[in-house]
VMD Tcl script that builds the backbone (N, CA, C; Angstrom):
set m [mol new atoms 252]
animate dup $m
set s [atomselect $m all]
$s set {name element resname resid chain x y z} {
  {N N UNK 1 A -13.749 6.890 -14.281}
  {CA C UNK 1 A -12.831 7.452 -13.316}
  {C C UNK 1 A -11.448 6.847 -13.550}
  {N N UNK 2 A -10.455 7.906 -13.763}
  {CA C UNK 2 A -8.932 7.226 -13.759}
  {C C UNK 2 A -8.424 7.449 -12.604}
  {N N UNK 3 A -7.354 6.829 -11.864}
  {CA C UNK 3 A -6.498 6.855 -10.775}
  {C C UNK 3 A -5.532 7.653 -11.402}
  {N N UNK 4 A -5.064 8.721 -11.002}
  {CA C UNK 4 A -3.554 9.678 -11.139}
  {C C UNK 4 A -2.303 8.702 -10.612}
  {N N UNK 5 A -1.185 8.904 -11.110}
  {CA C UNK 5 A -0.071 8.064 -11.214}
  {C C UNK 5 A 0.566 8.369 -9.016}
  {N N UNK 6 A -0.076 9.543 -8.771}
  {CA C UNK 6 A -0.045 9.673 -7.204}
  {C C UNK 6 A -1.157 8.617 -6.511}
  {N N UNK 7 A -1.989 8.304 -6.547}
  {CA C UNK 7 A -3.104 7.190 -5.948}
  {C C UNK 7 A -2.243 6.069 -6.174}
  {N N UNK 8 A -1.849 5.595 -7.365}
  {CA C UNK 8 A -1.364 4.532 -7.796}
  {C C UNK 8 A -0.477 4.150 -7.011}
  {N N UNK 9 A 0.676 5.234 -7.414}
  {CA C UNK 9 A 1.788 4.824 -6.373}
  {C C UNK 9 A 1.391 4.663 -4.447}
  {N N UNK 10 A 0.410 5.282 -4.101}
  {CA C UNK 10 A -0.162 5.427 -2.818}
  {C C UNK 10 A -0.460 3.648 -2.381}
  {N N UNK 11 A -1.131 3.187 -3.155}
  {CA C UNK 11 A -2.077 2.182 -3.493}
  {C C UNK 11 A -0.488 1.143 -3.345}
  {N N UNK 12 A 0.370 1.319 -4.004}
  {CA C UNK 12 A 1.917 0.624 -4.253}
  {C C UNK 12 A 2.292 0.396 -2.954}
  {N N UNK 13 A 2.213 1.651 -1.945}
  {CA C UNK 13 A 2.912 1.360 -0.696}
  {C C UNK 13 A 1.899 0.802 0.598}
  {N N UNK 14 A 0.379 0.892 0.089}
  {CA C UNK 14 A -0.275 0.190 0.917}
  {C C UNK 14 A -0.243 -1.381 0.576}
  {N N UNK 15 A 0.249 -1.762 -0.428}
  {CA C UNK 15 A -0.104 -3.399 -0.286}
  {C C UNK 15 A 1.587 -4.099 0.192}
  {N N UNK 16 A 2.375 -3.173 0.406}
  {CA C UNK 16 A 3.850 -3.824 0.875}
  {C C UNK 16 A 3.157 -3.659 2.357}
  {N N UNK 17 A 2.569 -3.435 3.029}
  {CA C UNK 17 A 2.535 -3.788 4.343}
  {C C UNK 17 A 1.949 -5.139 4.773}
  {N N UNK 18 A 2.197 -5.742 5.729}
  {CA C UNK 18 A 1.749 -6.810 6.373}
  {C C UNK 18 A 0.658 -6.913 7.673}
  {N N UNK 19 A -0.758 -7.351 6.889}
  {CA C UNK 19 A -1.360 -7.843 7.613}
  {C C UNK 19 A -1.522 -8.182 8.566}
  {N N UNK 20 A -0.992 -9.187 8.464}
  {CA C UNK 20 A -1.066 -10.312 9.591}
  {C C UNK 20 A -0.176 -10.393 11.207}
  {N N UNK 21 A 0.332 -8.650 11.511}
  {CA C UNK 21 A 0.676 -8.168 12.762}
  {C C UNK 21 A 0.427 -6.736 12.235}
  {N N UNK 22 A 0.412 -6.156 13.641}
  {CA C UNK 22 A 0.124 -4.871 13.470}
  {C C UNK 22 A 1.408 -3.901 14.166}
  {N N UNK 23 A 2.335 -5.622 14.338}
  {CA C UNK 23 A 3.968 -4.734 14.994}
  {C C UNK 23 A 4.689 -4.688 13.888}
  {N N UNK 24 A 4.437 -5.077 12.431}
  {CA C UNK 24 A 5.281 -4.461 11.579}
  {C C UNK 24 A 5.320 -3.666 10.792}
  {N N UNK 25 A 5.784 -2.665 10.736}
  {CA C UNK 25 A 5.548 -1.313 9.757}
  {C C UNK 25 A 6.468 -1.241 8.586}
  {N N UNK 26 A 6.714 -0.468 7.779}
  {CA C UNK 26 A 7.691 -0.024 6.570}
  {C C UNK 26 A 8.404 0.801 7.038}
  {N N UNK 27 A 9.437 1.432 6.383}
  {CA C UNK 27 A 10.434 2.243 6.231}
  {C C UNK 27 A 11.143 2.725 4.982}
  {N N UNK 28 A 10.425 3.866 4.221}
  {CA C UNK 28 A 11.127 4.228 3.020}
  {C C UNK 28 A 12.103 5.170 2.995}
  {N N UNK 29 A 13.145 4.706 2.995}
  {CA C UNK 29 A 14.907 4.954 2.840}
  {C C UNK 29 A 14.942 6.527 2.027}
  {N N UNK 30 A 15.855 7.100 2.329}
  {CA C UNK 30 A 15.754 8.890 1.646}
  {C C UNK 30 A 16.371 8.154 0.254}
  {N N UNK 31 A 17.175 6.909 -0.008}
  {CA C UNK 31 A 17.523 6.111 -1.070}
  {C C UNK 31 A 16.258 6.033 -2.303}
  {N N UNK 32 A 15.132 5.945 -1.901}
  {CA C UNK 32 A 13.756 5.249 -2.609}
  {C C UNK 32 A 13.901 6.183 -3.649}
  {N N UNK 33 A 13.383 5.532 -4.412}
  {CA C UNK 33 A 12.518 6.738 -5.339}
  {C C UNK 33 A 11.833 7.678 -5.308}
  {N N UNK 34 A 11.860 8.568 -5.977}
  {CA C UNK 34 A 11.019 9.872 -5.133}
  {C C UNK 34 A 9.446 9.673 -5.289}
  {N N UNK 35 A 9.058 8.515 -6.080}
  {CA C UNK 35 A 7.647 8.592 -6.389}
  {C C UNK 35 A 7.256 7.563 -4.997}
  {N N UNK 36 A 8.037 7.219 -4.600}
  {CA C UNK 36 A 7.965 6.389 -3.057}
  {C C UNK 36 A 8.000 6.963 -2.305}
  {N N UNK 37 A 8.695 8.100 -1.574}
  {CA C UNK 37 A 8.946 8.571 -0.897}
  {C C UNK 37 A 8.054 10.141 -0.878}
  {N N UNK 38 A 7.401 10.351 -1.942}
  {CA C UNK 38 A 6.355 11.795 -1.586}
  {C C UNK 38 A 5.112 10.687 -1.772}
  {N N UNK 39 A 4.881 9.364 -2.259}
  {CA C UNK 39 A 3.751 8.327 -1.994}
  {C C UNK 39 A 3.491 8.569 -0.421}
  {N N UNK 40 A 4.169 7.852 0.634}
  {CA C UNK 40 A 4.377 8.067 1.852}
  {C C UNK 40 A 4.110 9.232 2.805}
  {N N UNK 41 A 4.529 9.867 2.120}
  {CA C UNK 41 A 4.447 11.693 2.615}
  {C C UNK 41 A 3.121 11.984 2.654}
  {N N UNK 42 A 2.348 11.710 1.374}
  {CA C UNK 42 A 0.681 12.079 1.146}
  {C C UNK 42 A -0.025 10.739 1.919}
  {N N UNK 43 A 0.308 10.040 2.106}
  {CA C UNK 43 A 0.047 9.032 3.146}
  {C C UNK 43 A -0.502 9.850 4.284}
  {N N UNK 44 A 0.756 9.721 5.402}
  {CA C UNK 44 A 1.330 10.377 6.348}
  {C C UNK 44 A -0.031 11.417 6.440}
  {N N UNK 45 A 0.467 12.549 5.544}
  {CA C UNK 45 A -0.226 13.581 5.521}
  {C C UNK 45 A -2.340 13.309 5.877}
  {N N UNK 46 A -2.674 12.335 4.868}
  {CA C UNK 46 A -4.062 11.997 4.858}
  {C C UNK 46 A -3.930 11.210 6.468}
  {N N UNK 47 A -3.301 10.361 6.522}
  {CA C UNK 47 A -3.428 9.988 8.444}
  {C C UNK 47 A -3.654 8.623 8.696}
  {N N UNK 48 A -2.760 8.057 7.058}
  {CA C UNK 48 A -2.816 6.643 7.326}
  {C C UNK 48 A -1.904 5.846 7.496}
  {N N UNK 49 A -0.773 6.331 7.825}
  {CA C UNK 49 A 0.492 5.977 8.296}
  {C C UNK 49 A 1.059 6.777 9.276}
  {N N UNK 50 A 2.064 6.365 10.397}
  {CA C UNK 50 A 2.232 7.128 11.278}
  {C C UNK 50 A 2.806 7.781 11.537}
  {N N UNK 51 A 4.497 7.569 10.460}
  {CA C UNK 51 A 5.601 8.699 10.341}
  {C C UNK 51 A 5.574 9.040 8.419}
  {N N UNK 52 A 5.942 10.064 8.677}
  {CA C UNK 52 A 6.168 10.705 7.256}
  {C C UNK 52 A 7.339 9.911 6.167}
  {N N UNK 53 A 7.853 8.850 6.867}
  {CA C UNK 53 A 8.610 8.074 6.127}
  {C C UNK 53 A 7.819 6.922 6.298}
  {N N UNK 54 A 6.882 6.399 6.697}
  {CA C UNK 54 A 6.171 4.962 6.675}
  {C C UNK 54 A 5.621 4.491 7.846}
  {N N UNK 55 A 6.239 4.060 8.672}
  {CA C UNK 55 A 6.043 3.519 9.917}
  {C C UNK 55 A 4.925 2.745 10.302}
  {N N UNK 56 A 4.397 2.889 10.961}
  {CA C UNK 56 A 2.934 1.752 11.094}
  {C C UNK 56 A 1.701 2.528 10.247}
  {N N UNK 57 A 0.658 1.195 10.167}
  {CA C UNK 57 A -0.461 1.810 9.419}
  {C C UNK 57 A -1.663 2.820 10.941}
  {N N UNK 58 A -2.432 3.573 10.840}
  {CA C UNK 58 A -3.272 3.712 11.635}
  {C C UNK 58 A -4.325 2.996 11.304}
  {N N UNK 59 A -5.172 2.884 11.679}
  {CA C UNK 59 A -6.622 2.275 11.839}
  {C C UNK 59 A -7.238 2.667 10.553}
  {N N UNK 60 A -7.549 4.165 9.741}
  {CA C UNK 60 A -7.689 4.221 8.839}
  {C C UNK 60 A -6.657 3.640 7.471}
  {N N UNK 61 A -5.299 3.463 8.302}
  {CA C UNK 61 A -4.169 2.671 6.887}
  {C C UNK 61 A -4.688 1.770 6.844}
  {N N UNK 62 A -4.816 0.866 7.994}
  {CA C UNK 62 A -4.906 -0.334 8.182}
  {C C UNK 62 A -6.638 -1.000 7.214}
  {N N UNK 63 A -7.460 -0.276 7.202}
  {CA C UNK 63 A -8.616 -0.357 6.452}
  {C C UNK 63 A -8.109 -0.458 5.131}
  {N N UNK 64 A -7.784 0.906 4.485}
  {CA C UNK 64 A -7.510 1.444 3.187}
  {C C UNK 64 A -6.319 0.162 2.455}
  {N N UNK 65 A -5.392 -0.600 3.554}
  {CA C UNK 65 A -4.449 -1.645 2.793}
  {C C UNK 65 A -4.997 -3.186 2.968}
  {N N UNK 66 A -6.163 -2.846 3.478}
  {CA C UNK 66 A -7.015 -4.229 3.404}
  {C C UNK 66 A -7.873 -4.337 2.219}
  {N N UNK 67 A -7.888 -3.027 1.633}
  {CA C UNK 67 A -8.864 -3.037 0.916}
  {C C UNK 67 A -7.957 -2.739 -0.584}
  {N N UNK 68 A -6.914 -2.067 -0.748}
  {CA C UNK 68 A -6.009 -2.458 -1.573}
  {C C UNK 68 A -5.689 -3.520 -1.910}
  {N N UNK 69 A -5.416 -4.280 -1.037}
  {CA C UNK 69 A -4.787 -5.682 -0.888}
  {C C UNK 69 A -5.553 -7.034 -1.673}
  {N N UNK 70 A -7.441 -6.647 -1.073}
  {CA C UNK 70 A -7.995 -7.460 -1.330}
  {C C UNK 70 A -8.546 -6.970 -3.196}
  {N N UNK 71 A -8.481 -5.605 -3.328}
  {CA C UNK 71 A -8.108 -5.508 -5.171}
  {C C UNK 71 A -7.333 -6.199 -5.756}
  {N N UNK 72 A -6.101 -5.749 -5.377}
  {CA C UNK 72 A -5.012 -6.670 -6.111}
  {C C UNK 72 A -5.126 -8.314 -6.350}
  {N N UNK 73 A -5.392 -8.240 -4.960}
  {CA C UNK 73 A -5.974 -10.272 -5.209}
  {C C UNK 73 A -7.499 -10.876 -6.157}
  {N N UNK 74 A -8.444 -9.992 -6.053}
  {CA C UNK 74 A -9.441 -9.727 -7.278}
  {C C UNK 74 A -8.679 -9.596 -8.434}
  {N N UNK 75 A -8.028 -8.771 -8.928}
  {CA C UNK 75 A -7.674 -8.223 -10.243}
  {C C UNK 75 A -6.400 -9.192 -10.382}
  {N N UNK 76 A -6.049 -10.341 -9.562}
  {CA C UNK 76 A -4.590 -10.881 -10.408}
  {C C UNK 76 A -5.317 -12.039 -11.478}
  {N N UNK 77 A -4.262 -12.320 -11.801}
  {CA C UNK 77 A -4.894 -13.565 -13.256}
  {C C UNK 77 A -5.325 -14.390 -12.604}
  {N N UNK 78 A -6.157 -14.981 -13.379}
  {CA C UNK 78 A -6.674 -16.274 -12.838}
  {C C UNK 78 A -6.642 -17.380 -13.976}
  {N N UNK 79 A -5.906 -18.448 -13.385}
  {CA C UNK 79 A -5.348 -19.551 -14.414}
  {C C UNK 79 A -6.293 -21.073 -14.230}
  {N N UNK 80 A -7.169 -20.814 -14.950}
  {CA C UNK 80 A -7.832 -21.981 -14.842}
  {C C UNK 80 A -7.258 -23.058 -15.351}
  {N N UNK 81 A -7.097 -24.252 -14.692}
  {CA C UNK 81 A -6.391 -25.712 -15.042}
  {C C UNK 81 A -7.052 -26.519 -15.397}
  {N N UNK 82 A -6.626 -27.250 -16.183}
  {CA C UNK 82 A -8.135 -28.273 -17.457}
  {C C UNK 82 A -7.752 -29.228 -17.090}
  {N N UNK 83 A -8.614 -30.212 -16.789}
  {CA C UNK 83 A -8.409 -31.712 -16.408}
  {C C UNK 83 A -8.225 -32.555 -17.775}
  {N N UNK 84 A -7.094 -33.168 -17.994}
  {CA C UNK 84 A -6.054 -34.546 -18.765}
  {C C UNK 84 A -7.293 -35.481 -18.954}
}
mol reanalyze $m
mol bondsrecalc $m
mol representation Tube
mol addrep $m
């Protein structure tokens, strides 16, 4: 299975959100890139964010960027340190 360069970018704007309150949301600027800004849109649209420009996650965002989140932290490098 490949991810389309639309998931990807989807996947991009779920891990810029923050956890650790549920009073802070995003805001992607009509400035963004457009692969940011129709990211958001298909967001929005599926029902995991609350405005069509970003805004808070819903209950289903809020799942789907926990679970992004906790990929990215699986899949980063891991630097094992050798003891001197």
């Amino acid at each position: 299975m490949n991810f389309s360069r639309e998931q990807i970018d989807e996947i991009g704007i779920l891990v810029r959100y923050n956890l650790e309150t549920t009073q802070q949301g995003i805001k992607v600027h009509s400035s963004a890139g457009g692969e940011h800004i129709e990211a958001v849109r298909r967001l929005y649209e599926k029902g995991l964010v609350t405005q069509i420009d970003g805004g808070y996650l819903t209950d289903l965002g809020r799942s789907a960027a926990e679970h992004a989140q906790a990929l990215i932290l699986m899949l980063a490098p891991y630097h094992q340190t050798t003891a001197s």
